[in-house]
C-alpha positions in Angstrom: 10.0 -4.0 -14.7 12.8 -2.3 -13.6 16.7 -3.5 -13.6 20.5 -2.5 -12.8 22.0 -4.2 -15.7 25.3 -2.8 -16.3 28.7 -0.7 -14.9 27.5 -3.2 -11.3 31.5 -2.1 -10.3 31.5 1.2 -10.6 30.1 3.2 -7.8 29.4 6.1 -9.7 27.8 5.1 -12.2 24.4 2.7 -13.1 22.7 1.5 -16.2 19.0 1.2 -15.6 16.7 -1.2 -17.8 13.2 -0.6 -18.0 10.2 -2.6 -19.5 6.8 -2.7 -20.5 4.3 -4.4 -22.4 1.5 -2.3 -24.6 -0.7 -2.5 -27.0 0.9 0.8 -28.2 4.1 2.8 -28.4 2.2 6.2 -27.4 1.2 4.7 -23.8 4.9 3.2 -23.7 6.1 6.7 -24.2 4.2 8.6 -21.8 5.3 6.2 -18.9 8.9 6.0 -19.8 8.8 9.9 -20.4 7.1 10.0 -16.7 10.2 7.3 -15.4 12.4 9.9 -16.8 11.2 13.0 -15.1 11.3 11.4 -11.7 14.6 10.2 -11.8 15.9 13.9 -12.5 13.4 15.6 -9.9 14.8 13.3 -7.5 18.2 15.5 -7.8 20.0 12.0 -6.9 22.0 11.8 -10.5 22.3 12.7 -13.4 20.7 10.7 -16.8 23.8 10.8 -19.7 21.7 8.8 -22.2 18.3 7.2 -22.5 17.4 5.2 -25.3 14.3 2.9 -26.3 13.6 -0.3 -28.3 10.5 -1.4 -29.5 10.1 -4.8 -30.2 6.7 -5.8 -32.4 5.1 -9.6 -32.5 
């Protein structure tokens, strides 16, 4: 799933949530790595951080 969830005021600027469910971390990686690529190809802005959680049950 994909989400604005912060800086909703500012116009030049977004904060972009992302999530997935997997049976592994490698598989997660790949497709946020893919998410990633596509945002900057677009040419549309520009990523200033990225940063992943992994939660385990």
């Amino acid at each position: 799933s994909a989400s604005e969830v912060d800086d909703h005021d500012i116009w030049q600027s977004s904060v972009l949530g992302f999530s997935m469910v997997s049976v592994d971390e490698a598989s997660i990686d790949r497709v946020f790595h893919k998410i990633e690529e596509h945002i900057e190809s677009l040419g549309l802005a520009e990523i200033s951080g990225f940063q992943k959680e992994y939660l385990h049950y």
